[in-house]
C-alpha positions, 0 to 999 in steps of 0.5 A: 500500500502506498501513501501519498505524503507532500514533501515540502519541496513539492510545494508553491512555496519553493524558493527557486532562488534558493534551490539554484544557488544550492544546485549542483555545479556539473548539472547538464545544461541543455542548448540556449532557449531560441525563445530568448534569443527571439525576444531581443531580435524582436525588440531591435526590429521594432527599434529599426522600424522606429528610426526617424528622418533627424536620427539619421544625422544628414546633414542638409534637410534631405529629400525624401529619396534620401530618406528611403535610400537611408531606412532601406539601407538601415533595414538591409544591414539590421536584417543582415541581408544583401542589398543592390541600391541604385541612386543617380549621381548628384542625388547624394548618394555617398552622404545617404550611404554614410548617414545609414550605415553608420547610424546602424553602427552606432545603434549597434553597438549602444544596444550592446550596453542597453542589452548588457544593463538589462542583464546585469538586473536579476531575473524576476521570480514568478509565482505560480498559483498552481503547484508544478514540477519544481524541478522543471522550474529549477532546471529551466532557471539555470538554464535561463541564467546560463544564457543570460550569462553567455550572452552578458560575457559576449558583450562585455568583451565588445564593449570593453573593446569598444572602451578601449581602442576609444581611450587609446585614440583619445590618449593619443595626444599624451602618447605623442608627448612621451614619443617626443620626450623619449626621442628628444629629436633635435627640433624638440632639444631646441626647445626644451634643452638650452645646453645642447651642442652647436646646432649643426652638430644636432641636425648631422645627427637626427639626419644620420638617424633618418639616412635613408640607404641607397646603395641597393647593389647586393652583394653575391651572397646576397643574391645567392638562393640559400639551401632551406635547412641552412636559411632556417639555421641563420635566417631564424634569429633575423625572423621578422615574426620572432623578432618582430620588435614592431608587434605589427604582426600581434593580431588584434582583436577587431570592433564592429565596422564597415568596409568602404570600397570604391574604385579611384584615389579621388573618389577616396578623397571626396568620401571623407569629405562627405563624412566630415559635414555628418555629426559622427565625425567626433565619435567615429574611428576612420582609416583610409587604406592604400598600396605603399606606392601611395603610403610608404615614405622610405625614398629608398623603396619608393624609387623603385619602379615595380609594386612588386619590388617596392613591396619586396623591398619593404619586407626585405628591410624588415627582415635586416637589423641596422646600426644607427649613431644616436644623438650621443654618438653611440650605435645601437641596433633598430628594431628592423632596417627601416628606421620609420618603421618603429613600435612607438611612432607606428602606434603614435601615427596609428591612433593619430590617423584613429583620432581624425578623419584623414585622406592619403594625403594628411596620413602621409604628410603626417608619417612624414612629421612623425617620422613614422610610416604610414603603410603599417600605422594604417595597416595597424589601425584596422582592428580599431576602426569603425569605418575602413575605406579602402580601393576594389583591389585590397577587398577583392584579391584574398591574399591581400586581404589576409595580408592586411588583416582584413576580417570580414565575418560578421562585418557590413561590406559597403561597395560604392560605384559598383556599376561594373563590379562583376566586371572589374572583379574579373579584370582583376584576376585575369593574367596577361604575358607578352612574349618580350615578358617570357623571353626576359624573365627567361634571360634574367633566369638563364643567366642567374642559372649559369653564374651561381650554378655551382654554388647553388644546392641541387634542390635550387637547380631543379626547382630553377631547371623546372621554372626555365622548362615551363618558360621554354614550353610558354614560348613554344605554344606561341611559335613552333617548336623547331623555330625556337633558336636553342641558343638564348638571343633577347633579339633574335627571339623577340623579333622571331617570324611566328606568323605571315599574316599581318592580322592578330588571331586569338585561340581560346583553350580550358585551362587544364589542356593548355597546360598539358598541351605546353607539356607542363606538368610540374606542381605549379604550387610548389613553383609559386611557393619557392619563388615567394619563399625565396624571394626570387623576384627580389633577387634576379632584380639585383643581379640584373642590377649588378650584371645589367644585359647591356655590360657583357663587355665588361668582365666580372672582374671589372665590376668587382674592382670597380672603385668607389668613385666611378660607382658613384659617377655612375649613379650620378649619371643615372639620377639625371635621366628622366625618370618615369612616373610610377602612378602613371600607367600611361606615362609608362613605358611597359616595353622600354629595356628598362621596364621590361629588366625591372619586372619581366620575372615579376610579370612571369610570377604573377602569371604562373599564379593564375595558372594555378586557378580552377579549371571552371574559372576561365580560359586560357586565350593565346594572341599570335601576332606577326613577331614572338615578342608580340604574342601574348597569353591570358588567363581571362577570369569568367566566373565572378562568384568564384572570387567573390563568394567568400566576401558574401559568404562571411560578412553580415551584409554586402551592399553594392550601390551606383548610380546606374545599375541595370540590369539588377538581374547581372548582380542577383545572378552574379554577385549573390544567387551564384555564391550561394545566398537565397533570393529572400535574403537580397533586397533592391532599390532604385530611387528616381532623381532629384532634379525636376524633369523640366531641367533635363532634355535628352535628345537622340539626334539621327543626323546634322544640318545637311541631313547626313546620317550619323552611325560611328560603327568602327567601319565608319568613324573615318567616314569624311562626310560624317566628320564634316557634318559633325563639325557643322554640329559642334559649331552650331552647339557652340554657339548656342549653348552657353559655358560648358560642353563635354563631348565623350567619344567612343575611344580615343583613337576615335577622338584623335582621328576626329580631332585631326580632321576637324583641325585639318579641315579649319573647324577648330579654328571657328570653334576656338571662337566660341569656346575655349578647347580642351582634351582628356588628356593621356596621362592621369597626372595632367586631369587635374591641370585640364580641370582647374583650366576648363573650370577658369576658362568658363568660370572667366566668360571665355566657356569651354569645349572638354573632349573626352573618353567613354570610360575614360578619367572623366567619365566617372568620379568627375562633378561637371555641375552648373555650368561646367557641363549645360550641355553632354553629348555621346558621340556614336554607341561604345560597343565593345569589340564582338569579334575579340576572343574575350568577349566570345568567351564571355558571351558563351559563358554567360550563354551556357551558365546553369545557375538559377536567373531572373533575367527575362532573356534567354540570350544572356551573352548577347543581353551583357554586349547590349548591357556593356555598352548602356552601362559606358553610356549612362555613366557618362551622362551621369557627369550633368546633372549634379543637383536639385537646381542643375540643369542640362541638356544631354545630346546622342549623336546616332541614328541607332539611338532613335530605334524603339527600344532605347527609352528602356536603356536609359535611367528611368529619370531621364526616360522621361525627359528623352526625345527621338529627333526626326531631324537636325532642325528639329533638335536644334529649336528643342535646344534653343527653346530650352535654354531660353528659359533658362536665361528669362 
């Protein structure tokens, strides 16, 4: 028989509080209870819904497009979904992409602290009436608090962080002032030591301390590739990760932030701009980051030519210890072999950069004051930035991602001018060589080979045995095997017959079957490995420094006597020759002895690399042309999600945003659905432009004066008649249309040509009566100088006439507002080249792709020529209109722009105001009419 008695934990009355601080330690918690977790995303999603127009911190009263462009951008990254977002230029886009993120940011990280202080307050202890399973309720309240107490640690170590690196920016200045005093640099003994030694003796000394090394000729055990085992013996103690005294490479931990991308230095320089009008510049944590091209500060490095061998170089110094004379004549050992590159004046520059927003520039005059280097301070101001704006590039390749420490998880990903990602992200994994490239790099190699071979290890001769094959059965797939000379002739080979037509042909091969059909059957990665491990770029750089080409007459002897004196002279010699610009392209002469000596293997090692990709990436295209040294190989990259897939894939929110982005669709299929993110998670808005449809008149003009018809294919741009007539057009636009007229040209060949003519044929010189002409200039040095003379030109009365490139340095991050630009004209469609080997493979890629689309057209190849060509177009018309009370009329020169379906091409603002002309006088009254209310 069994009697039911009532223990007393049986009861309502239990003290839950008590039975929990008594509980066993080891009991077994289950998994946190979703419901908790569903609780706080639900009271951020009502918070999100409340976020008004003032909290968004705008600095103008913005317009209600910017208001919906800033909560669905708010919305997007809150929900940590993708977004594709399409504002006109001139509609404020870069502020609405500022005011929205970072005010998500910063709600972000104060709904941490409120988060936290709610649970640091106990859990209220609800009575129940009825009696239940008190050992449910005890279980369930451990549980709870095990939860709780997760999460408040989570947040306790961001806040902490967040706390940190804040005081650590705002100590900034009294960091600075330890610096100085423990440096004691002369310029601050000065001020502060009135018994120092005469002045001069001070100056020698802080200049002693910041010589910078110029004598870049290495010795031959310097140049010398040294056995593994042996590089590990002496080499471990020199290691720049042991004895790094620096810290650059102690990983630190990362706050929440956003990473800005955008694709032009200037366009870096106008987003801080921006962000320093908005009211989070007291509170936000900025660094802009660069190449050390833009960056470093050591003339030494900087004089190098090469990116490769300036960042070589860089790591080479850090590798090396040198002796410096202190300012009391004492030697003392640096921690690396470039003296700005030092723990305390990097962390000084570093939380400097922190503290205000800086561009390039102020980081590099500043580095400059500090004597500190700029490349690492911004490299080690990452990990404390709320905000790091930085080029396509370091975002885009994964090894300069690692190499920065850029961490993307959990992080938003901001992509501005994003009209042509898929493309440029292409671009920039695709990998060209010329022959003049392989025969160089072939030479440096051979040459290497035979001086050092018998100093060399076995296990260097046939890693080097195997780089010159691949170089060898590289050339021979562009000419025949037996035409190939055996005795290595830089000349012979380079002007080598390889075919009788004077027409380049192109061959397209799967990557795989290139490289067995080249006989390449090596472990390319092992290859690459020992390149970059022993640092052979660097090296045959030096020997080639040593044993230049053009020297043969002179013995080895020679050189090693040569004294001191003649090297000198020699030097001298040199730094009186005109030296290339190295920012410049253009400026560039990529076939000059001198550019092919410096990066010939550099080329070669880069392109190895691309070999190494998956086969489904891309293709290998193979261009012969009349002479081997003209013939070149490619890898041309075609599946965009293979080199983007792991930035969607790991940040919390990947937003892209344009002026012009259609179609949507080539971004959903490309950039999202192809990396494998749901449809649902990506979210799209295009916003209508802020100007009223009364200040734009777009125009499609078929023909001139004399009725000729205008269709500038690339068969016709020579067309005489046509040149004549659109002469007679710019004329007439001249003399009506007052201040600034820009007028883009399809390619600059197409520019010179018509340029040429025009003067030949004296419409310049009427032209010249009416404005004042101006050129795009080739080199990218020279746009700010047109610029500055365009703008006075119009600025004075005289008015202006810029002659420009589609896609050129002008048609993109350029503002010609007000009366810069009243009127922009388009002359022909630039289409590119159908026929190239690039765009058939790009076209049949597309054609053939498999994976999940939203475009309505099944001809997805022929939709991305159509696409390619609109996307140039409306960029360039972007240039106009730059604000709500801007004006302009826009001008396309082609009969093809009256077919039925350009409206649809065009942005939808500008659909509106768009006219299909039937005639030139037609056309002309439409323009007269329109800036006659303007003048009234």
């Amino acid at each position: 028989m069994t009697t039911s008695t009532s223990s007393k934990f049986d009861d309502d009355d239990v003290d839950d509080d008590a039975l929990l601080a008594a509980c066993d330690d080891n009991i077994i918690t289950k998994k946190p209870d979703p419901i908790v977790q569903t609780k706080v995303s639900t009271q951020k999603d009502i918070l999100c819904s409340l976020v008004d127009v003032t909290s968004f911190g705008f600095p103008f009263e913005p317009y209600q497009i910017q208001v919906d462009f800033m909560r669905s951008l708010y919305s997007t990254i809150h929900q940590c979904k993708h977004g594709i977002f399409e504002s006109p230029t001139g509609t404020g886009k870069s502020l609405s992409l500022i005011c929205g993120s970072l005010r998500w940011l910063f709600d972000e990280i104060q709904s941490w602290r409120d988060e936290y202080e709610e649970l640091l307050k106990p859990i209220e202890t609800k009575t129940e009436s009825s009696s239940g399973d008190w050992l449910k309720r005890l279980m369930k309240r451990k549980e709870e608090e095990a939860v709780r107490e997760k999460r408040r640690d989570e947040l306790k170590v961001k806040i902490d962080l967040e706390d940190q690196y804040a005081n650590a920016v705002k100590n900034t200045l009294a960091t600075s002032i330890k610096k100085t005093k423990r440096d004691f640099d002369a310029k601050y003994r000065n001020l502060f030591d009135k018994e120092l030694p005469d002045n001069s003796d001070s100056e020698s000394s802080v200049k002693e301390q910041f010589k910078i090394d110029n004598d870049d000729e290495l010795s031959d055990e310097e140049l010398l590739i040294k056995d593994p085992d042996q590089k590990n013996l002496f080499d471990e103690i020199d290691s720049p990760i042991k004895t790094d005294k620096t810290n650059l490479r102690e990983k630190k931990a990362h706050v929440l932030k956003i990473f800005f991308c955008t694709r032009t230095h200037s366009q870096i320089s106008q987003f801080i701009g921006e962000i320093q009008k908005t009211k989070y510049i007291e509170q936000l944590r900025l660094v802009a980051l660069g190449s050390r091209q833009n960056l470093c500060i050591n003339e030494s490095v900087l004089k190098l030519k090469s990116i490769t061998l300036i960042n070589e170089k860089c790591l080479d110094l850090q590798k090396q210890k040198k002796e410096k004379k202190t300012t009391k004549g004492k030697r003392q050992k640096t921690a690396c072999g470039c003296a700005f590159l030092q723990q305390d004046r990097v962390e000084c520059l570093s939380n400097d950069i922190l503290g205000d927003a800086q561009d390039i520039e102020d980081v590099v005059k500043l580095g400059r004051e500090l004597n500190s280097c700029p490349y690492y301070a911004t490299r080690a101001a990452i990990a404390a930035a709320h905000l790091v704006i930085l080029p396509y590039q370091t975002l885009m390749h994964k090894s300069t991602r690692e190499a920065c420490g850029i961490e993307m998880r959990d992080n938003v990903v901001i992509i501005d001018e994003a009209h042509n990602l898929p493309d440029a992200i292409c671009s920039m994994h695709s990998n060209e060589i010329n022959g003049n490239q392989l025969i160089d790099s072939y030479g440096q190699l051979s040459r290497y080979h035979e001086k050092y071979k018998a100093r060399l290890t076995a296990q260097n001769l046939l890693s080097i045995k195997q780089l010159l094959d691949v170089q060898i059965n590289l050339m021979k797939t562009l000419c025949s095997k037996e035409n190939l000379p055996s005795t290595y002739d830089s000349e012979k080979w380079s002007n080598l017959v390889v075919s009788s037509n004077s027409t380049e042909t192109s061959s397209t091969f799967d990557l795989i079957d290139y490289l067995c059909d080249a006989s390449i059957h090596v472990n390319l990665f092992q290859l690459i490995d020992y390149i970059k491990n022993n640092e052979i770029t660097k090296k045959l750089h030096g020997f080639m420094s040593k044993y230049p080409v053009n020297k043969d007459q002179i013995s080895d002897e020679k050189k090693t006597n040569e004294s001191a004196l003649q090297k000198l002279l020699q030097k001298k010699t040199l730094q009186k020759q005109p030296q290339i610009n190295t920012t410049d392209d253009d400026q560039l002469n990529k076939e000059s002895p001198e550019y092919r000596i410096s990066n010939s293997f550099a080329i070669f090692a880069q392109f190895l690399e691309a070999l190494t990709n998956p086969r489904n990436d891309g293709k290998v295209i193979v261009t012969i042309k009349e002479t081997l040294g003209q013939c070149s190989i490619k890898f041309f990259a075609l599946r965009t999600s293979a080199f983007f897939h792991e930035i969607v894939n790991e940040a919390r929110s990947v937003i892209v945003a344009g002026g012009t982005m259609r179609p949507i669709s080539e971004f959903i299929d490309h950039l999202f659905l192809a990396c494998g993110q749901p449809e649902e998670k990506i979210c799209q808005l295009s916003c209508n432009h802020i100007v009223p449809p009364d200040n734009v008149l777009a125009i499609a003009l078929p023909s001139g004066p004399k009725n000729i018809e205008f269709e500038f294919t690339a068969v016709n741009r020579s067309n005489t008649a046509m040149m004549d007539e659109l002469g007679r057009v710019l004329v007439s636009l001249c003399s009506t249309i007052p201040d600034g007229l820009v007028v883009f040209f399809c390619s600059y060949d197409h520019l010179q040509k018509t340029y040429a003519y025009l003067e030949k044929t004296q419409v310049l010189s009427k032209l010249v009566t009416k404005k004042k002409i101006f050129m795009e200039p080739k080199r990218t040095s020279d746009v700010d100088k047109i610029l500055i003379n365009y703008t006075k030109s119009i600025k004075n009365g005289t008015g202006g006439l810029l002659f420009s490139i589609v896609g050129g340095k002008m048609s993109e991050g350029i503002n010609f507002s007000d009366e810069l630009a009243r009127c922009v004209c388009i002359v022909g469609m630039p289409y590119p080249n159908i026929g190239s080997a690039e765009m058939i493979e790009k076209m049949r890629y597309l054609d053939s792709m498999k994976i999940k689309s939203t475009t309505s057209s099944d001809n997805t190849g022929r939709a991305y020529y159509e696409n390619t060509c609109w996307k140039a177009i409306n960029q360039s018309i972007g240039r106009a209109i730059r604000h709500r009370g801007d004006y302009a009329c826009l001008l396309l020169i082609d009969k093809r722009y009256g077919k039925a379906n350009i409206p649809s091409k065009l942005p939808q603002w500008l659909a509106t105001s768009f006219r299909q002309m039937n005639n030139f006088n037609q056309a002309f009254n439409s323009i007269e009419q329109f800036f006659a209310r303007r003048s009234k």
